[in-house]
C-alpha positions as CSV (number, residue, x, y, z in Angstrom):
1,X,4.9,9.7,-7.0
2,X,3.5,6.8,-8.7
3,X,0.3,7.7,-11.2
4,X,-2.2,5.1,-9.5
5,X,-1.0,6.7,-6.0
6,X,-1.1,10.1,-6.6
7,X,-4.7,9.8,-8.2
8,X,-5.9,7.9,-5.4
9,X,-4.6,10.1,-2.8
10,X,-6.4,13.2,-4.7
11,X,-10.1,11.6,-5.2
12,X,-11.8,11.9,-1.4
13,X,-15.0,10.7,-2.1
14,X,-13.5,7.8,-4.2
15,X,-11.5,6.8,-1.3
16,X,-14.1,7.3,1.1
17,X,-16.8,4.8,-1.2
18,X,-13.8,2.6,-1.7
19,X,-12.7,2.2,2.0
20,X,-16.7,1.6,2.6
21,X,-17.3,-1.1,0.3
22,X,-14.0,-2.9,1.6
23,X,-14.6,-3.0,4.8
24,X,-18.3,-3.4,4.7
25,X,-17.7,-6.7,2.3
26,X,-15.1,-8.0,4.7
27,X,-17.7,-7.6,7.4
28,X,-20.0,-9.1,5.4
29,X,-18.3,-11.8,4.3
30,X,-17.1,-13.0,8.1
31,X,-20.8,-12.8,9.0
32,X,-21.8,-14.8,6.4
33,X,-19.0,-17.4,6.6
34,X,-20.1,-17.1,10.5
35,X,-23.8,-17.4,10.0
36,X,-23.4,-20.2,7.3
37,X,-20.9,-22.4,9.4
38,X,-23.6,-22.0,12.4
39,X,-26.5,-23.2,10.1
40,X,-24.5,-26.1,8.4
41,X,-23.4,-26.9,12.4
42,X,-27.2,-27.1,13.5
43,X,-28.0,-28.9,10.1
44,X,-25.4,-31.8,10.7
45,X,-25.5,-32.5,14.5
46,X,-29.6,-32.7,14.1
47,X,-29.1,-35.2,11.4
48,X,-25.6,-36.6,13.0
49,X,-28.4,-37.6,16.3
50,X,-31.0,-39.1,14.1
51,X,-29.3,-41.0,13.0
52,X,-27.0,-42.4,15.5
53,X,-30.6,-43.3,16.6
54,X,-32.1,-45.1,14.0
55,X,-28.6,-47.2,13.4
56,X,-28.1,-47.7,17.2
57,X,-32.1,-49.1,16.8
58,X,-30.7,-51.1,13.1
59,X,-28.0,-52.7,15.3
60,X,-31.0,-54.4,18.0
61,X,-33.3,-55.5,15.6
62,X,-30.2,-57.1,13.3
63,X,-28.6,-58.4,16.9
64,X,-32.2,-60.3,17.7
65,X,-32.3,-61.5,14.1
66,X,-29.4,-63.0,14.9
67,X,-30.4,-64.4,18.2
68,X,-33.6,-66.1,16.8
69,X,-31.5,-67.5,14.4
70,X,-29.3,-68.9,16.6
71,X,-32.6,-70.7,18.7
72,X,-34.6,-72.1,16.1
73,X,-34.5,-75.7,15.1
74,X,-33.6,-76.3,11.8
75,X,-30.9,-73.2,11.6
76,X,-30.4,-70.8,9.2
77,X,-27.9,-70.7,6.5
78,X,-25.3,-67.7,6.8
79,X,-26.6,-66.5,3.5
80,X,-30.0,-66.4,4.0
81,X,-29.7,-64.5,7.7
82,X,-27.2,-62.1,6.2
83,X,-30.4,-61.5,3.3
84,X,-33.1,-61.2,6.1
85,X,-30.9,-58.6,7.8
86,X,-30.2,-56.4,5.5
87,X,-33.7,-56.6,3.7
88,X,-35.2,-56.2,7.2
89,X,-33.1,-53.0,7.7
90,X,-33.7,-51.9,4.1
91,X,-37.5,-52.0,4.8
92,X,-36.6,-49.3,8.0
93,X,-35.3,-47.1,5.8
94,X,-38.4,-46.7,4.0
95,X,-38.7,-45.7,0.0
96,X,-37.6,-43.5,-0.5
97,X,-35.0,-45.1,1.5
98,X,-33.6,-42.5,4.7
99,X,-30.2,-44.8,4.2
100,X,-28.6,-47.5,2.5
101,X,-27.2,-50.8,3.9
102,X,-23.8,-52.5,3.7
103,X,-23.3,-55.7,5.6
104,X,-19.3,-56.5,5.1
105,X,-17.5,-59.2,6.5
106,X,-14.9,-58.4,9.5
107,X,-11.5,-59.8,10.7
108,X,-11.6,-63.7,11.7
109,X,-14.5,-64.2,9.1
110,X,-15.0,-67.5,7.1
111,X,-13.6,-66.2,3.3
112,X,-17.0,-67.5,2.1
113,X,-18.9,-65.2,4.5
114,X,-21.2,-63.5,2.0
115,X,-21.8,-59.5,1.7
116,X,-24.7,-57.7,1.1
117,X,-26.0,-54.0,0.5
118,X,-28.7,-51.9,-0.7
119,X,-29.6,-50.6,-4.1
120,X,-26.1,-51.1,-5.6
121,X,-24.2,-48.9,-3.1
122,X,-20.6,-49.8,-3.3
123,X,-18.4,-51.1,-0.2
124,X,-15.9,-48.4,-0.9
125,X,-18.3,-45.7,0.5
126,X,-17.2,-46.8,3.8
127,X,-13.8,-45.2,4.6
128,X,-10.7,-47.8,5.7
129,X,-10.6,-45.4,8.3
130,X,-14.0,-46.3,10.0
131,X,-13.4,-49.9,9.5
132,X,-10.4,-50.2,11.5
133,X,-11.9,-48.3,14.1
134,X,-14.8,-50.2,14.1
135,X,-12.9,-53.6,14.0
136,X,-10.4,-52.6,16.4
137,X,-12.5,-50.8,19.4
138,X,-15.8,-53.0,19.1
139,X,-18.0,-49.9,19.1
140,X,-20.3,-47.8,17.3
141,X,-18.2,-45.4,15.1
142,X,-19.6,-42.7,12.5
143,X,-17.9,-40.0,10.1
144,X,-18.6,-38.0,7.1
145,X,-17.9,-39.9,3.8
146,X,-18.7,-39.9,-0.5
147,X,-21.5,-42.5,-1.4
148,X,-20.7,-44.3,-4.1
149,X,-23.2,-46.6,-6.4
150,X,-22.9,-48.9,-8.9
151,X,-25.3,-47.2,-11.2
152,X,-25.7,-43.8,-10.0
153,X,-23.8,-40.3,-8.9
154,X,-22.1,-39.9,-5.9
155,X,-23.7,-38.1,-2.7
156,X,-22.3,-36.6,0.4
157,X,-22.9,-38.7,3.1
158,X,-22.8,-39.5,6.6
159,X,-21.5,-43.5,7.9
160,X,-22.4,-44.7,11.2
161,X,-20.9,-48.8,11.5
162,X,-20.9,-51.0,14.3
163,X,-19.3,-54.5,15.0
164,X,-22.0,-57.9,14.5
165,X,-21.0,-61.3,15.6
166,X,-22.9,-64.1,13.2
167,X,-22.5,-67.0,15.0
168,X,-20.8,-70.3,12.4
169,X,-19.7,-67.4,10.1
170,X,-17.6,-65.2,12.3
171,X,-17.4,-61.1,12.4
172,X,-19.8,-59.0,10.5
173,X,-19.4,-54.8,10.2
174,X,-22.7,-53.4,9.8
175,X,-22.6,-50.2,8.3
176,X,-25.8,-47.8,7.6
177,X,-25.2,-44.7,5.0
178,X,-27.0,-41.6,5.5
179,X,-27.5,-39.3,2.3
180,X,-26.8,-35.5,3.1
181,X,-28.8,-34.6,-0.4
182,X,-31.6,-32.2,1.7
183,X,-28.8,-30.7,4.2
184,X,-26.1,-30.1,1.5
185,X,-29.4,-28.7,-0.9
186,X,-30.1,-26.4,2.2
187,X,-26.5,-25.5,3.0
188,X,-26.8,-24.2,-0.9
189,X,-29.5,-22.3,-0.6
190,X,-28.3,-20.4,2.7
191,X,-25.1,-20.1,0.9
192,X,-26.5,-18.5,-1.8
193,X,-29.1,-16.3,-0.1
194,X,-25.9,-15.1,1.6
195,X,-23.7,-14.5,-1.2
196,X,-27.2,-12.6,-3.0
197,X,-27.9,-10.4,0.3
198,X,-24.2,-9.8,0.7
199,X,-23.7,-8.5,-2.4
200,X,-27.1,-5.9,-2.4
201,X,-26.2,-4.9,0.7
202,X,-22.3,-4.1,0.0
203,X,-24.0,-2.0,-2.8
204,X,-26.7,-1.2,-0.9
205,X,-23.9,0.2,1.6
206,X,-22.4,2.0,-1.2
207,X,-24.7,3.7,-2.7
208,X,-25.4,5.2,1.0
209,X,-21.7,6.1,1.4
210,X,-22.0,7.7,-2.2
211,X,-24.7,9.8,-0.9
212,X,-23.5,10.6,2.3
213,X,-19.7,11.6,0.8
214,X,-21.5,13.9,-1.9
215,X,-23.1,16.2,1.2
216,X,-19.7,16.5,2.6
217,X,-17.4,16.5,-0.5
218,X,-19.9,18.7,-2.6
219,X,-19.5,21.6,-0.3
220,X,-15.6,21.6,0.4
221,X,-15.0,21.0,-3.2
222,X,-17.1,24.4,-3.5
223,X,-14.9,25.8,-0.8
224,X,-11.6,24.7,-2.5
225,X,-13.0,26.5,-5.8
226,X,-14.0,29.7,-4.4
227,X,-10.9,29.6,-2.1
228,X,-9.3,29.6,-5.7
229,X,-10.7,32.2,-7.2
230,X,-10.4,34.3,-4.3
231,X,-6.5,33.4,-4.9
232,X,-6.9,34.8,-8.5
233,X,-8.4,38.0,-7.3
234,X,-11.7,37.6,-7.4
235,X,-12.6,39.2,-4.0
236,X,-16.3,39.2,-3.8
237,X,-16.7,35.7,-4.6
238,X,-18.7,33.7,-1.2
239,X,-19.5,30.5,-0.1
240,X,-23.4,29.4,-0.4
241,X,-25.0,29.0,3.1
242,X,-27.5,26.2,3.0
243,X,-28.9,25.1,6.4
244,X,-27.6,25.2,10.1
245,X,-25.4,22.4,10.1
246,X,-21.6,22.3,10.5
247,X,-21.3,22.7,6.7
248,X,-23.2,25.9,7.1
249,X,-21.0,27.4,10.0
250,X,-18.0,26.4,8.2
251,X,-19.6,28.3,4.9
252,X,-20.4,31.1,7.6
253,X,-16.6,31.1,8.7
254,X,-15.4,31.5,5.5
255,X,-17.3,33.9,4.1
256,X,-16.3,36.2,7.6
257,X,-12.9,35.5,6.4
258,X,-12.8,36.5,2.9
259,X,-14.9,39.3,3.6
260,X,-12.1,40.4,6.5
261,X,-8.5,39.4,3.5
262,X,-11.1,41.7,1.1
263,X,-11.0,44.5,3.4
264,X,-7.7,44.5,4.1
265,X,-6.4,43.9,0.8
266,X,-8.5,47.2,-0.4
267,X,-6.9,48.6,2.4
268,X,-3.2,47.7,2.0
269,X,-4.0,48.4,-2.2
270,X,-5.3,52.0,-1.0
271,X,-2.3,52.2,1.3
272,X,-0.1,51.6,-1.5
273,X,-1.2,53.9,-4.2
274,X,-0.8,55.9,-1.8
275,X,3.0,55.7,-0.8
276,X,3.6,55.3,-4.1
277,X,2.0,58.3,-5.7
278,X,3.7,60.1,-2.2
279,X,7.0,58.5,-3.6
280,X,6.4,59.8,-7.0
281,X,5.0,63.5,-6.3
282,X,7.8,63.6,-4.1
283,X,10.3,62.7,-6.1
284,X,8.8,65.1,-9.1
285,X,8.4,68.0,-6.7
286,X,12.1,67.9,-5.4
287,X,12.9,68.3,-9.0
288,X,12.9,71.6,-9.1
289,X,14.8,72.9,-5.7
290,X,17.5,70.2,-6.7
291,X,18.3,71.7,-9.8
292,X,18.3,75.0,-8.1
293,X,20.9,73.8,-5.7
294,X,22.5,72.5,-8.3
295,X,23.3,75.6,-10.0
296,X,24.2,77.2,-6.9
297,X,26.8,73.9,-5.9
298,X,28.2,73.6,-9.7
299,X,29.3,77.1,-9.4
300,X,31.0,76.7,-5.9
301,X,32.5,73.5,-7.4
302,X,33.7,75.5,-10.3
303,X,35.4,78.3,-8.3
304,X,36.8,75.6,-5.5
305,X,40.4,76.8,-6.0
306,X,39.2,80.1,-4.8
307,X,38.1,79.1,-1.5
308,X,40.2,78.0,1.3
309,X,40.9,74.4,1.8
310,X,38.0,73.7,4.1
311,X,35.5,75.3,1.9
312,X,36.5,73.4,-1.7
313,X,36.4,70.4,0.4
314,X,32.9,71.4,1.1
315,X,31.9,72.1,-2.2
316,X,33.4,68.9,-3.5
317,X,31.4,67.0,-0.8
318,X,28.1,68.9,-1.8
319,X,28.7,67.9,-5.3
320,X,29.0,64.3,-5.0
321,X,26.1,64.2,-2.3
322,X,24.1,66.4,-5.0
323,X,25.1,63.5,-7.9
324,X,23.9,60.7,-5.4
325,X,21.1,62.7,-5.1
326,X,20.0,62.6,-8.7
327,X,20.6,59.0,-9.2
328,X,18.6,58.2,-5.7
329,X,15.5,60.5,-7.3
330,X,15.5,58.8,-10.4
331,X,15.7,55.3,-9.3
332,X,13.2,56.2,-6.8
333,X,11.1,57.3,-10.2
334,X,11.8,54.4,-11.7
335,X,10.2,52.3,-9.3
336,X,7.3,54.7,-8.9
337,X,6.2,53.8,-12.6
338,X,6.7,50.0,-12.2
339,X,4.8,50.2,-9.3
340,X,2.2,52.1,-11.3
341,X,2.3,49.8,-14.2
342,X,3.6,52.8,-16.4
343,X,7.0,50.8,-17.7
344,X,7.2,49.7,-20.9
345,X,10.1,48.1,-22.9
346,X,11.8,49.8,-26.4
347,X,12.4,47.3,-28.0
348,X,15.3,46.4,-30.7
349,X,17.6,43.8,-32.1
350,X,20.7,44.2,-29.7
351,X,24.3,42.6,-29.6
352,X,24.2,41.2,-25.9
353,X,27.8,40.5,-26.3
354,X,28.4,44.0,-27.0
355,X,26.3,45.5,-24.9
356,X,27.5,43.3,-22.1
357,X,31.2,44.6,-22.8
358,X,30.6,48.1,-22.8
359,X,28.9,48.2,-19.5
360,X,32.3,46.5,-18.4
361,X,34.3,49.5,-19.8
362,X,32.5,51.8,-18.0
363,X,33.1,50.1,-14.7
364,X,36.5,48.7,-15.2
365,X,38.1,52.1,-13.7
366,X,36.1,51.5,-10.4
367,X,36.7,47.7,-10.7
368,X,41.0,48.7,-10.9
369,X,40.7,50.7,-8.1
370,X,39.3,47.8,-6.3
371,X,41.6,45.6,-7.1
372,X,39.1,43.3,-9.1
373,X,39.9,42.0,-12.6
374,X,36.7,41.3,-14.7
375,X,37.2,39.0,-17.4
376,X,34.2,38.2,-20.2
377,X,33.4,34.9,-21.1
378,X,31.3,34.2,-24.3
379,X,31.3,31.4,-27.5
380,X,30.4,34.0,-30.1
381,X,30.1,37.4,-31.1
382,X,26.6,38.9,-32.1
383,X,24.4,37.4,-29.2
384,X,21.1,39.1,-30.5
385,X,18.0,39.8,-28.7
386,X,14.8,41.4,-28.9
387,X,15.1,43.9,-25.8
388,X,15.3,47.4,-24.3
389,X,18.8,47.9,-24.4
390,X,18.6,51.0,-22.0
391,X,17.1,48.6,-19.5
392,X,19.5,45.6,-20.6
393,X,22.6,47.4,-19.7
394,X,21.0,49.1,-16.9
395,X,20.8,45.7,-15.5
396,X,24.6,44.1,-16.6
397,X,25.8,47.5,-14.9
398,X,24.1,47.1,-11.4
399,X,24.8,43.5,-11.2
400,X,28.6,44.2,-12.1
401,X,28.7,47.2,-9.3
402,X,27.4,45.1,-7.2
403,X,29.9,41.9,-7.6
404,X,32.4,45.5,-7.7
405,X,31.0,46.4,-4.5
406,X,31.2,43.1,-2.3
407,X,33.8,41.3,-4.0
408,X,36.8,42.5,-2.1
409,X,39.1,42.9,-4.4
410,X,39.3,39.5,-5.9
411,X,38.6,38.1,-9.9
412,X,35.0,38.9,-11.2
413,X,33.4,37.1,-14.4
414,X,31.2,37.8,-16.5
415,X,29.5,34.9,-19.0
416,X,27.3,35.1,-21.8
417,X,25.7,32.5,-23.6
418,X,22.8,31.8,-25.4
419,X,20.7,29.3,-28.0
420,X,17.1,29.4,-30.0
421,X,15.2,30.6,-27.1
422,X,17.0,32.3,-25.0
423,X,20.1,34.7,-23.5
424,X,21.7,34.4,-20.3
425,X,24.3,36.7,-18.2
426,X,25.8,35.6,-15.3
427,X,27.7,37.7,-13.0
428,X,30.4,35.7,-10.5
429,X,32.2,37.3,-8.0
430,X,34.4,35.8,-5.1
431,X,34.2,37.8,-2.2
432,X,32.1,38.1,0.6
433,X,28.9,35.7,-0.1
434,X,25.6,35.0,0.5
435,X,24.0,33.9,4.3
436,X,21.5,30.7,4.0
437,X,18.5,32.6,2.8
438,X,19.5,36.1,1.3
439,X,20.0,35.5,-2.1
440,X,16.2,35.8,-2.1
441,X,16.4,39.0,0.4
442,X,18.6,40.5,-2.1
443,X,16.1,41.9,-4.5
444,X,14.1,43.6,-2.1
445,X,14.3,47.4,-1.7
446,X,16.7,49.2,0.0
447,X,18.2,45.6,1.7
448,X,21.4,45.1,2.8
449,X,23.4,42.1,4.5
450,X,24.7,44.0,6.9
451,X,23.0,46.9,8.3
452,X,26.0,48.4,9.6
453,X,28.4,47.9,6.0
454,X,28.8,51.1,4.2
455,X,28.1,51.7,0.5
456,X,31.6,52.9,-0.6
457,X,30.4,53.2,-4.8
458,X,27.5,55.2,-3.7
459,X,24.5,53.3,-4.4
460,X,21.3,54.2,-3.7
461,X,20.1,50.4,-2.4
462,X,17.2,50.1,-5.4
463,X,19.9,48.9,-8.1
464,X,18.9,44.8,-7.8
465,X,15.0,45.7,-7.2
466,X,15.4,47.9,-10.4
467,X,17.0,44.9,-12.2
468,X,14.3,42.0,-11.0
469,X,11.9,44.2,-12.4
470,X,13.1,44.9,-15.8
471,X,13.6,41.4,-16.1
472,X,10.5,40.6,-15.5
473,X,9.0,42.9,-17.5
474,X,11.2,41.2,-20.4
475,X,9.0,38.4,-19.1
476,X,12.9,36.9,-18.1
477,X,14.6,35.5,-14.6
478,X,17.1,37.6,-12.3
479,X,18.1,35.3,-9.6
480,X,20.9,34.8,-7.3
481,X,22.9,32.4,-5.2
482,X,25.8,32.8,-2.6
483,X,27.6,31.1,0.1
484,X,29.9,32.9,3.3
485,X,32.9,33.5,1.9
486,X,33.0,31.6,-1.7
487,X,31.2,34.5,-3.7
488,X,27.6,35.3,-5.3
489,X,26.4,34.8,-9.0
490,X,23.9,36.5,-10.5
491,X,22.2,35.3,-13.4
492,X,20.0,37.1,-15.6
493,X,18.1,35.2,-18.3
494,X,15.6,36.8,-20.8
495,X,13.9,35.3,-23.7
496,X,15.2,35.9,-27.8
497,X,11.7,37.0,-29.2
498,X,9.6,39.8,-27.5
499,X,6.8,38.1,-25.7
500,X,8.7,34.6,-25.7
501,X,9.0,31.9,-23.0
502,X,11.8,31.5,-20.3
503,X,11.8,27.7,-19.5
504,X,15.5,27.5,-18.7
505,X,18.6,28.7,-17.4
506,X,20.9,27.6,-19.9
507,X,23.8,29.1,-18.0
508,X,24.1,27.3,-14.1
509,X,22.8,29.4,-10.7
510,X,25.4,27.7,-8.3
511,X,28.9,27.2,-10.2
512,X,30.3,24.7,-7.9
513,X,27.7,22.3,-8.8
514,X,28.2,22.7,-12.3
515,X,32.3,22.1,-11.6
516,X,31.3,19.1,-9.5
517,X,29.5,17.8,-12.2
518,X,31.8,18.1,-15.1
C-alpha cells in the first residue's frame, strides 16, 4: 500500500481533525460566499433604485430645459443649452459629486452637435451595449460598467442613460454615471470580515475537534497498549477507570475480560503442567515393569524354536509390540522435556551431507521393501553446521520414514543445499499427498490424515512434532506442503552459526512452482 495511504489510514485522530477542518471550511466557505452575495445583492439594488430615481428626476428637469428653450424668444444656441444641461445636472449631483454626466450625441444628429460631460469622465465609460439599447428602444436603460477619466483611476460603476430630443440639433443620449466606490469599499470589508471569521472559526473548530478526538483516542490508544501487553504476557496489566461514561464501561468491560483470559490461562497453564508431569512420571514409572517384561519376552523370543508354532508367533509379536513400546516411551519423554523447557542442543561442527546420507542407509532396507528408491541430491560435499547431530538426524530420519510411510512405493528425494547463512533439507515424496490445509495439521501430536490408515513401519505418531520442535529449538523452520495425489515435501532449514537467523528457505516449499518457474 502506498506510504501516504497507509499512514493516513493508521492516524485516527489526524483523520478525524482533518475530515473536521474540511468539511467545516467548505461549510464555511458556502456561507460566506452565500452571506456575501446576499449583502452585495442588498447593497446594489438599494443603490440600483436611487438611482434610477435621481436620473429618472435628471431626465425632467433636462426635458423642461429643453422645453423653455424651445419657447423663449431670442433661442438658444445648441451649444450653450447642451452647457446649461449638463451644468444644471452637475449641480444635482452635488460635490462631492453622487454622479458624473455625459451628454453624447445619438443617431440622426447634426455632426456638429456638441458633447459634453463632467470632470473629465470619458465617453467610453458608457458600454456600446447600453447605447444601442438606448437608441434603439427609446427608453430608460441602466447596467453595471468601468468609469473611466481623463485624469484619474478607473471606478466601478453603475450607467443609467436615456434618449433626449434637442430640437434644431437632433438626438441626444443622456447618460448619468454612478460611482460604486462606498458599496465596492463595503463589499471589501464584509469580504474580509468573512474570510478573518472563517478562518478563526475553521481553527477555532479545530482546536475543538482536537480536544474532543484526544478524550476518545487517548483512552482506546490506552486500550490498544494494554491489549498489547496483555498479548506479551503480561496478565495483570488493566485498563484505568475514570468516570461513568461509555469510555468507563468499556474500561470496565475490558478489565472483566482480561481478568476472565487470566484466569483461564492460569488454569489451562496449571492444567498443563499437569498432563505433562502425568506424561512424564508416567512414562519414568513404566520404566521399570517394561524392562522386567522385557527380560521375561527376550527370553521367550530366544527359546521360540522350542515352542509350538502358535506360541513363537506369540513371542515374536510380544517382542516387536515390546520394541514399539520403548520407542513410544521415549518419544513420549522427549516431548515431556520440551514441554518442560529441559531440551537443550549439543552442539558441534557436523557434515549435513554426511549425516543426511547415513540416515538414508539405515532406512533404505525399509524403503526397498517398499518399493521406493531414494536418491540424494547435493552441490557439495562437507555441508557444515553448528548443530546437535543427534537431533539433526533424528529429524532427516523421521521425515524420510515418513515420505517411506505414505509414499506408496514410488521415487523419494532427498536435497541438500546450503550458503553463508544457512542449511536446508528437503524431503519429496510422490505418493499420497496433502488435503487443503493439513500440511499445517501435520505437526501436531499424534495426527493422522486418515483416522482409519494404519501405521505399517510402526510409528508412534510424535515423530514430525519431535522434529518441529528440534528445529525450533535450532532456532530453524520445519514446514511442509502437499497436494491429493502429487506428493508432500518437507523442508527443514536451520541456521550455520548457533544462535543465527533463519530469513530464508533457500531450497523451494512447493516444487512445482519452482519447475514452473524455471
Amino acid at each position: 500500500m502506498w506510504g501516504p495511504l497507509r499512514w493516513w489510514r493508521s492516524q485516527l485522530a489526524f483523520r478525524v481533525i482533518a475530515t473536521t477542518l474540511i468539511a467545516s471550511t467548505i461549510a464555511l466557505t458556502a456561507l460566506g460566499m452565500l452571506l456575501l452575495g446576499r449583502v452585495t445583492d442588498g447593497l446594489l439594488s438599494s443603490r440600483q433604485r436611487s438611482a434610477l430615481s435621481e436620473s429618472t428626476a435628471g431626465l425632467i428637469d433636462a426635458q423642461r430645459m429643453i422645453t423653455s428653450a424651445a419657447s423663449a424668444s431670442g433661442g438658444t444656441s445648441a451649444t450653450v443649452l447642451v452647457d446649461n444641461i449638463v451644468t444644471a445636472l452637475a449641480a444635482r449631483a452635488g460635490q462631492p459629486p453622487l454622479y458624473e454626466v455625459l451628454l453624447l450625441s445619438g443617431r440622426g444628429a447634426q455632426a456638429t452637435a456638441p458633447e459634453r460631460g463632467t470632470n473629465l469622465v470619458l465617453a467610453d465609460s458608457v458600454p456600446p451595449a447600453l447605447r444601442k439599447v438606448v437608441s434603439k428602444t427609446s427608453r430608460q436603460a441602466w447596467t453595471y460598467t468601468t468609469i473611466r477619466y481623463l485624469n484619474g483611476p478607473s471606478v466601478t460603476g453603475l450607467v443609467v442613460g436615456a434618449p433626449l430630443l434637442i430640437s434644431g440639433v437632433g438626438s441626444y443620449e443622456l447618460y448619468q454615471l454612478y460611482p460604486l466606490v462606498q458599496e465596492q469599499r463595503t463589499i471589501d470589508l464584509v469580504r474580509s470580515a468573512v474570510l478573518v471569521t472563517g478562518a478563526l472559526l475553521s481553527l477555532l473548530l479545530g482546536v475543538i475537534a482536537w480536544v474532543v478526538t484526544s478524550q476518545v483516542v487517548a483512552p482506546i490508544r490506552a486500550a490498544a497498549a494494554t491489549a498489547e501487553r496483555l498479548a506479551s504476557g503480561r496478565l495483570t496489566e488493566r485498563l484505568a477507570v475514570r468516570g461513568e461514561d461509555d469510555l468507563a464501561k468499556l474500561a470496565i468491560s475490558f478489565n472483566a475480560m482480561a481478568a476472565a483470559l487470566q484466569e483461564q490461562i492460569r488454569r489451562l497453564e496449571s492444567l498443563s503442567r499437569l498432563q505433562q508431569r502425568f506424561v512424564s512420571d508416567v512414562s519414568h514409572e513404566l520404566r521399570t515393569p517394561l524392562t522386567t517384561v522385557r527380560m521375561a519376552a527376550d527370553m521367550l523370543y530366544e527359546a521360540r524354536s522350542t515352542l509350538d508354532e502358535g506360541s513363537a508367533r506369540a513371542a515374536e509379536l510380544l517382542q516387536n509390540q515390546l520394541d514399539r513400546f520403548e520407542l513410544l516411551l521415549g518419544d513420549l519423554l522427549e516431548i515431556s522435556r520440551f514441554d518442560a523447557g529441559a531440551a537443550s542442543l549439543e552442539l558441534d561442527r557436523v557434515d549435513i551431507a554426511f549425516t543426511t546420507r547415513a540416515s538414508i542407509s539405515a532406512l533404505e532396507p525399509i524403503a526397498a521393501q517398499r518399493g521406493s528408491m531414494i536418491s540424494l541430491h547435493f552441490a557439495h560435499e562437507g555441508i557444515y553446521a553448528n548443530v546437535d547431530q543427534r537431533r539433526v538426524d533424528r529429524i532427516v530420519r523421521n521425515l524420510i520414514a515418513n515420505a517411506i510411510e505414505h509414499g506408496e512405493g514410488k521415487p523419494i528425494e532427498v536435497t541438500v543445499a546450503s550458503d553463508e547463512e544457512v542449511v536446508a533439507v528437503s524431503v519429496r515424496d510422490h505418493g499420497l499427498g496433502l488435503k487443503p490445509g493439513e500440511a499445517s495439521l501435520v505437526f501436531n501430536r499424534f495426527w493422522r490424515a486418515d483416522p482409519s490408515r494404519r501405521r505399517t513401519m510402526g510409528g508412534t505418531g510424535l515423530g514430525l512434532a519431535i522434529s518441529l520442535e528440534d528445529a525450533r529449538l535450532h532456532g530453524g523452520w520445519l514446514d511442509a506442503w502437499g497436494a491429493p495425489g502429487r506428493g508432500a515435501n518437507f523442508r527443514l532449514v536451520l541456521p550455520r552459526e548457533a544462535g543465527g537467523e533463519v530469513t530464508h528457505g533457500l531450497l523451494p516449499l512447493d516444487p512445482e512452482e519452482a519447475l514452473d518457474s524455471v
